[in-house]
C-alpha positions in Angstrom: 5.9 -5.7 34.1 2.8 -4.4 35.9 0.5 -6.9 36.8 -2.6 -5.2 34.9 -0.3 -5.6 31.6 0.9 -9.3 32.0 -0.8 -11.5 29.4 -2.6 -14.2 30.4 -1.0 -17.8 29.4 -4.5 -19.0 29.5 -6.6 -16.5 27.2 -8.8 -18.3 24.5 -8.0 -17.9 21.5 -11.9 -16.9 20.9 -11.0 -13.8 22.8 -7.9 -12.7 20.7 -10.0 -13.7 17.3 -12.9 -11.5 19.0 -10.8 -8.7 19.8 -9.2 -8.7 16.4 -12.3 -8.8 14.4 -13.8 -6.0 16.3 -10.6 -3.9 15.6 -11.3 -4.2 12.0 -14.9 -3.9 12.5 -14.2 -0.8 14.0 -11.7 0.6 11.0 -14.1 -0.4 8.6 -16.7 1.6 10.0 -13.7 4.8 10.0 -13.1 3.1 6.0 -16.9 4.0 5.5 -17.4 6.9 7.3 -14.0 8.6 5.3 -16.2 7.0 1.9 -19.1 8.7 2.6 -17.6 12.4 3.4 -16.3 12.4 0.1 -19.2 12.9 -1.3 -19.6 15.8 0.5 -17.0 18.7 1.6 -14.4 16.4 1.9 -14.8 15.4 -2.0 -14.4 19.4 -3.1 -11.4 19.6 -0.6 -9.7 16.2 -2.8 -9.7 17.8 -6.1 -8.4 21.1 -5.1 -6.1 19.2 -3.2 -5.5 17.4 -6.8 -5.1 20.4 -8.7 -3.1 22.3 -6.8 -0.1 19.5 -6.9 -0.8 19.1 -11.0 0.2 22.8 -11.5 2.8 22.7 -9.3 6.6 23.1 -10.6 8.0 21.2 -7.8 7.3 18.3 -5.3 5.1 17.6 -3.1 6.5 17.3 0.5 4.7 15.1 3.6 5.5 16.2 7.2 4.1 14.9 10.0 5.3 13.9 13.4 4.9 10.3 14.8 2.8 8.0 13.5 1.5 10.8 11.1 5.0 10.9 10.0 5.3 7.4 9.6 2.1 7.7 7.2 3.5 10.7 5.7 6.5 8.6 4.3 4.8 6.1 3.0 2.5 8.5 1.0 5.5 10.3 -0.2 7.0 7.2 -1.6 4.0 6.1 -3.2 3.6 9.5 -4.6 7.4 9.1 -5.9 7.0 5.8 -7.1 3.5 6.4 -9.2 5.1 9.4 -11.4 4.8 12.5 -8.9 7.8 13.6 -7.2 7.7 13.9 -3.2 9.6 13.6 -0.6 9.6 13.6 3.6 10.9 16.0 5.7 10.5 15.7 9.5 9.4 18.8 11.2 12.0 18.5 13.9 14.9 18.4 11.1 12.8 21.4 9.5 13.2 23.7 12.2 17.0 23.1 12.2 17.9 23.6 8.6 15.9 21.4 6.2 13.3 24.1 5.9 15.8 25.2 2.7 14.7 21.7 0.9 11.3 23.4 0.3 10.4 26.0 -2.3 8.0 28.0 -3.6 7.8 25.7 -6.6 6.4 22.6 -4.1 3.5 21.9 -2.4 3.6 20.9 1.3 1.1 18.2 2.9 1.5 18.3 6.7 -0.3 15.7 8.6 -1.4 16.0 12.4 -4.6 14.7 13.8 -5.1 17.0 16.2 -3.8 19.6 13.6 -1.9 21.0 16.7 1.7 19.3 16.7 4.0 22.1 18.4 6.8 20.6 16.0 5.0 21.6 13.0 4.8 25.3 13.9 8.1 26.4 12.0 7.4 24.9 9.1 4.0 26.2 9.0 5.0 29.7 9.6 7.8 29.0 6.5 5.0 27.6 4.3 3.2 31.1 5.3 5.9 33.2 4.8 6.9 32.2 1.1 3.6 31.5 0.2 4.3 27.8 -0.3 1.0 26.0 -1.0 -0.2 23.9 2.3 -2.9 21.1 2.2 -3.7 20.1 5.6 -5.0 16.7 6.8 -6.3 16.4 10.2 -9.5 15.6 11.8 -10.6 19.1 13.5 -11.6 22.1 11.5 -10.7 24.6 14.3 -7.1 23.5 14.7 -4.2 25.9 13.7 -3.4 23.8 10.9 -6.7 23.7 9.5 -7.1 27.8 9.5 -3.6 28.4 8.3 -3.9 25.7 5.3 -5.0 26.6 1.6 -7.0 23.3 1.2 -8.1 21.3 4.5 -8.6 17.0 3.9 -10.7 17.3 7.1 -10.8 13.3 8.1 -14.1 12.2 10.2 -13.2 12.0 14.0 -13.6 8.2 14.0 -13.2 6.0 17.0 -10.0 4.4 17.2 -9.6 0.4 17.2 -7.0 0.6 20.2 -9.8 -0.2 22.9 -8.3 2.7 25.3 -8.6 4.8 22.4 -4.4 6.3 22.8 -2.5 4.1 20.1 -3.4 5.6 16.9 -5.3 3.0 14.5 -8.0 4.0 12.6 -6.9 7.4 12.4 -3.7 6.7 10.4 -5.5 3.9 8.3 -7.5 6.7 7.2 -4.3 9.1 6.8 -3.3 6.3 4.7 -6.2 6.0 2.5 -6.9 9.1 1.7 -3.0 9.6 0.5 -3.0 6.5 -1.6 -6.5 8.3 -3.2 -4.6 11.0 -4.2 -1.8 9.4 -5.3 -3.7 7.1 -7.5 -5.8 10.6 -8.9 -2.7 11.8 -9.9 -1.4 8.5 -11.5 -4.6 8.2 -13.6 -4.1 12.2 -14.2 -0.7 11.8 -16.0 -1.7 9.0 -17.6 0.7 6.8 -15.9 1.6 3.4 -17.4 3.2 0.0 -15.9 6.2 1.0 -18.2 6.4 4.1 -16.9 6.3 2.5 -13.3 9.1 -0.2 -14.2 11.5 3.4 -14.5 10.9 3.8 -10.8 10.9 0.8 -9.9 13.1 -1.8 -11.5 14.4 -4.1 -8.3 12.0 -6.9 -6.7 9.1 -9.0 -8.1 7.1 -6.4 -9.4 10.1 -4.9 -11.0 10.8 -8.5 -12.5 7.1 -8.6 -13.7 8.0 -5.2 -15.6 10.6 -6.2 -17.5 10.2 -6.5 -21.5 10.7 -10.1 -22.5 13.0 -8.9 -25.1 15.3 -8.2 -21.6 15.2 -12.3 -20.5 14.6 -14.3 -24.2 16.9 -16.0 -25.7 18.1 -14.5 -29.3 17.4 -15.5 -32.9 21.1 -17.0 -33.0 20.0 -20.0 -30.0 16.4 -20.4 -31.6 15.9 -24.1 -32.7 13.6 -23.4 -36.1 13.5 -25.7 -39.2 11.9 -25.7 -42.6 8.3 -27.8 -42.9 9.7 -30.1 -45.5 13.6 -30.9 -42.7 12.8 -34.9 -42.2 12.0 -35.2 -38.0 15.6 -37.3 -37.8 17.4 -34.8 -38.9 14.6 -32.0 -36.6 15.4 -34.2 -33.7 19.0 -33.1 -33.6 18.3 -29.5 -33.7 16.0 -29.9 -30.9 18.2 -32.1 -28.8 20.9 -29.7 -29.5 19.2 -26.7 -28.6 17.4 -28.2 -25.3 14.3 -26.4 -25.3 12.2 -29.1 -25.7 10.5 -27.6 -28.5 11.2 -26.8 -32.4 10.0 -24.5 -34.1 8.7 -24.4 -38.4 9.4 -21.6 -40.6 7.9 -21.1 -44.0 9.7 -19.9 -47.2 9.3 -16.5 -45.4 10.8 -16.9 -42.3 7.5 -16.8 -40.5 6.6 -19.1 -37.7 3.7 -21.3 -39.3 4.0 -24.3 -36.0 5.8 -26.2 -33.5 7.0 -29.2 -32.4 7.0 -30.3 -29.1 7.9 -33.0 -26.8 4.1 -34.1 -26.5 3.7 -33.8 -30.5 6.6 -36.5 -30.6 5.0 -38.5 -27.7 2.2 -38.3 -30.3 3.7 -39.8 -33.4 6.1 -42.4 -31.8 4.5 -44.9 -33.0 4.8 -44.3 -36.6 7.9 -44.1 -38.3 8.9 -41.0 -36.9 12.4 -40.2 -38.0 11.3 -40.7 -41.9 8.3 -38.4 -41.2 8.3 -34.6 -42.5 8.2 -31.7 -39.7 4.5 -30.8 -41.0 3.6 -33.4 -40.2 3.9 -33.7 -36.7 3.9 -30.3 -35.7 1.4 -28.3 -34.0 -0.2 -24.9 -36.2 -0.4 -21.5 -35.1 1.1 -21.8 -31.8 1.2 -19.3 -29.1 3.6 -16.3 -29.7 4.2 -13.1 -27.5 6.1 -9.8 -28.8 9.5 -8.8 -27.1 7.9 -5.3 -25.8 5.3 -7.4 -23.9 5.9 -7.6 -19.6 7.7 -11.2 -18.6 4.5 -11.0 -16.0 2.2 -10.9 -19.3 4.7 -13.7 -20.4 4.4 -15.9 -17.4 0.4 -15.5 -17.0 0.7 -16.8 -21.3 2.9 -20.3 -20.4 0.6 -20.8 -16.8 -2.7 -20.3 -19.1 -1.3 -22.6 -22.2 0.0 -24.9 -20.3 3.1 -24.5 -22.1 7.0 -23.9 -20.9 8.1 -21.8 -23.7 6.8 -19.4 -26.2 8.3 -17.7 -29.2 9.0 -14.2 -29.7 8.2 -13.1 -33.4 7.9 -9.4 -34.9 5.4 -8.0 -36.6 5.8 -10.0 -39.0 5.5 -13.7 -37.2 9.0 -14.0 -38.0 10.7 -15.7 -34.9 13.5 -13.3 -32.8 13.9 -14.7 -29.3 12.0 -17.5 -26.9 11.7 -17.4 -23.4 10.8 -20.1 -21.3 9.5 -20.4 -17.7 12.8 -21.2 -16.0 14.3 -17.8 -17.7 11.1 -15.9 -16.0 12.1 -18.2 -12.8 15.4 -16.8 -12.6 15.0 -13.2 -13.0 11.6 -13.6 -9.9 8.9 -13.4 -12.3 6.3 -15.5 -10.0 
């Protein structure tokens, strides 16, 4: 390793704190900058940009090469995954062949900073020659992609963190930004939902947040209910049988009117409990959630209650299901 690139065992940990606030410092000022021409050209070039991919009949496809590529993917997913479909296709991969994944139905989004990448030029000519909208995003007006492109997302020309001003950092944070801006105009076009994005995205935590809680409860046929008049000795079996550590009361019409729990028992031990009636011990109007409701909506219910499980009743309070925390647990509700 050259000498002028071997790290320094003894370098203060001041000076790498230093150096990585003023990178930040430096992409917050590119954050700002990218803010403020909005409101300007930049801001006209965004919603034609917008409507331009909502009448499209196709997808919208990112291209880019390096890091701009790297940036273009992650838009494209994020794009995908919000309701709009896109995909990536790598210039270099264009010019031998995958030009024929893009039609005249789709939109194309090429990314270059200096708007000159030499492996871009097929695809732009193809874009030109079968009048394939192009959005261009790049940070010079003059470039080849700029004057070719239907709409131009013309980025400010802001410094870069690296301190040699090579390695591309602010540049692609603002690449970045700009494509989660659209993608989130376009979300909040179609009216896009957080059932609509479980569909795309059912695997992981957030796809475990999405899930109904009718997916994880436990059915009608496990639920440990009783009538208010049962005696608690005879409630006390159902509830040790069932092992949720909670019962819960029905009226004449099925319909949850309480609960007991462990802590309501605690309550009333030292009475005669067993002899007692389950109205009388038992808690009203407890906390119920609806089946259709998110097991992350569920989760934030037991965490604010203080509670470890909840009843699932229809629209008529009659009880259908429970859940309880450790059935969230499992599935990665967290």
């Amino acid at each position: 390793m050259p000498a002028r690139l071997q790290k320094n065992p003894l370098a203060p940990r001041a000076h790498w704190l230093a150096s990585a606030k003023r990178s930040l410092e430096t992409e917050q000022q590119g954050m700002m900058a990218l803010i403020e021409a909005l409101s300007g050209s930049l801001g006209e070039a965004v919603a034609d940009a917008v409507e331009l991919i909502v009448a499209a009949r196709g997808r919208v496809i990112l291209s880019g090469m390096g890091k701009s590529g790297h940036i273009g993917r992650k838009i494209a997913a994020t794009l995908a995954s919000t309701g709009t479909p896109a995909m990536f296709v790598h210039p270099a991969e264009a010019s031998h062949g995958d030009l024929g994944m893009i039609t005249t139905h789709d939109v194309v989004i090429m990314m270059s900073n200096s708007g000159e990448s030499a492996e871009l030029r097929d695809m732009l000519a193809y874009t030109r020659r079968f009048a394939v909208p192009l959005i261009a995003m790049t940070t010079r007006a003059d470039s080849t992609l700029a004057q070719e492109a239907d709409v131009v997302l013309l980025l400010p020309n802001a410094r870069e963190a690296c301190p040699i001003g090579l390695a591309p950092t602010t540049s692609t944070m603002l690449q970045l930004a700009l494509g989660d801006a659209l993608a989130i105009a376009l979300l909040e076009d179609k009216g896009f939902t957080a059932k609509d994005f479980r569909e795309f995205h059912p695997g992981g935590m957030l796809g475990a947040q999405l899930k109904h809680v009718g997916d994880v409860m436990h059915g009608r046929e496990e639920l440990p209910l009783a009538k208010a008049e049962l005696r608690m000795g005879d409630a006390l079996l159902i509830m040790t049988a069932r092992s949720f550590g909670c019962l819960g009361v029905t009226d004449a019409n099925g319909s949850l009117m309480g609960i007991v729990t462990d802590g309501d028992l605690r309550r009333h031990m030292s009475k005669d409990l067993i002899d007692l009636r389950v109205e009388d011990v038992m808690t009203h109007h407890p906390k119920t959630i609806d089946a259709e409701a998110l097991t992350g909506e569920a989760l934030e219910l037991l965490n604010s209650a203080k509670i470890t499980s909840v009843f699932v009743v229809d629209a008529g309070n009659r009880p259908v299901g429970l859940v309880h925390i450790h059935d969230l647990l499992r599935v990665g509700v967290t």
